[in-house]
C-alpha positions as CSV (number, residue, x, y, z in Angstrom):
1,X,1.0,17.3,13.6
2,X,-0.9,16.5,10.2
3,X,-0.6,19.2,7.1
4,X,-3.8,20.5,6.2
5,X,-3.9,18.5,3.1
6,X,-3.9,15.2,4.7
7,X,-6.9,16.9,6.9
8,X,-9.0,17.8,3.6
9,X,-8.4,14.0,2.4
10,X,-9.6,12.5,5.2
11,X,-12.6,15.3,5.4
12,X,-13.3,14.2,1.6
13,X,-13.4,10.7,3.0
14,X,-15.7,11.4,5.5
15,X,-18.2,13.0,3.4
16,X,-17.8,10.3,0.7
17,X,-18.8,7.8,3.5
18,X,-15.2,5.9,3.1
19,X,-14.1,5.9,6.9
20,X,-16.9,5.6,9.6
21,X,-17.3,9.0,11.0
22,X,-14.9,9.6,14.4
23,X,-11.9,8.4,12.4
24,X,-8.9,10.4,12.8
25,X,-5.4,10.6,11.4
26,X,-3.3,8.1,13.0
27,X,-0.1,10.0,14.9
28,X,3.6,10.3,13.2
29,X,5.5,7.4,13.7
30,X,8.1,8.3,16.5
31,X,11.1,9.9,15.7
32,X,10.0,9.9,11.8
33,X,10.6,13.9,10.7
34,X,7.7,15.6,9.3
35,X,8.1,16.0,5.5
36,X,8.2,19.7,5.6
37,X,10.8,20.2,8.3
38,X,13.3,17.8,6.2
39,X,16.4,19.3,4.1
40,X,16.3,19.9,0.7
41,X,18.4,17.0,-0.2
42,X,17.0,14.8,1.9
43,X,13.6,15.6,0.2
44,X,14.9,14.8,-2.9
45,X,16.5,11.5,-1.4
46,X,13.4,10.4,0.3
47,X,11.2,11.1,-3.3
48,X,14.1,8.8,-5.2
49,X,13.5,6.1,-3.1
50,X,10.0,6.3,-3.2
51,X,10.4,6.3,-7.2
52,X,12.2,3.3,-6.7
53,X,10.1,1.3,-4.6
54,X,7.4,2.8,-6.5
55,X,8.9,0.9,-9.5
56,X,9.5,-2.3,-7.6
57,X,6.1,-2.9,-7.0
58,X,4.5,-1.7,-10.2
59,X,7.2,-4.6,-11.8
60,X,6.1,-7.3,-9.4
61,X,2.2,-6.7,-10.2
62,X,3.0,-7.0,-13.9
63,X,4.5,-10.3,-12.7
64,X,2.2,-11.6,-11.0
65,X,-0.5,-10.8,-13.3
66,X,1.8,-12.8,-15.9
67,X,1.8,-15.5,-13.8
68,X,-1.7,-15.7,-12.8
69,X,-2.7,-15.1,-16.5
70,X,-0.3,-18.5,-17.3
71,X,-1.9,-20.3,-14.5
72,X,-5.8,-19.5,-15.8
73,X,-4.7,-20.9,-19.2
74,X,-3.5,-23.8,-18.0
75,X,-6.6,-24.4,-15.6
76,X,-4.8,-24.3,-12.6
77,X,-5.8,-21.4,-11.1
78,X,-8.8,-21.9,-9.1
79,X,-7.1,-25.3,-7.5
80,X,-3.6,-23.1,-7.1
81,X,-5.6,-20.4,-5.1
82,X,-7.8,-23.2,-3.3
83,X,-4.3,-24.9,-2.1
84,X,-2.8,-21.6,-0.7
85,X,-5.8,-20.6,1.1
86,X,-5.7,-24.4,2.5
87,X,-2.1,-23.4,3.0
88,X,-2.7,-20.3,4.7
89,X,-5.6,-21.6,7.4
90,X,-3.2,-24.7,8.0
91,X,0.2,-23.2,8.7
92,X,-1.3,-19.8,9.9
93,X,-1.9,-18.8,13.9
């Protein structure tokens, strides 16, 4: 069952040409409890740990733009991206 605010989005998205027209929301994962029939403190568990991981990934993208940034002054960054693509196509299936 999707909440009518996840039905405007992808009606915005339609209009705005973003997904093909015929795209629909994709089903609840199985056994995963809609948002609004959880408990209070669960709610407020679930948004903590969202925070968190949240947080994780904004740290690692800083990070990685460090290191990406270091790797561009030093030159290296075209031939570093060149080699894991290489790496990619060769150990990839």
């Amino acid at each position: 069952m999707s909440s009518s605010k996840n039905i405007a989005r992808l009606d915005r998205q339609h209009k705005l040409g973003i997904v093909p027209a015929g795209t629909g929301l994709a089903p609840l994962n199985p056994g995963v409890t809609p948002w609004r029939d959880l408990a209070p403190d669960v709610r407020r568990l679930c948004a903590r740990l969202q925070e968190t991981y949240a947080a994780f990934l904004e740290h690692t993208d800083a990070q990685i733009g460090r290191l990406i940034e270091y790797l561009d002054s030093l030159g290296n960054l075209a031939r570093i991206i060149h080699g894991g693509v290489d790496f990619l196509e060769v150990s990839g299936d």
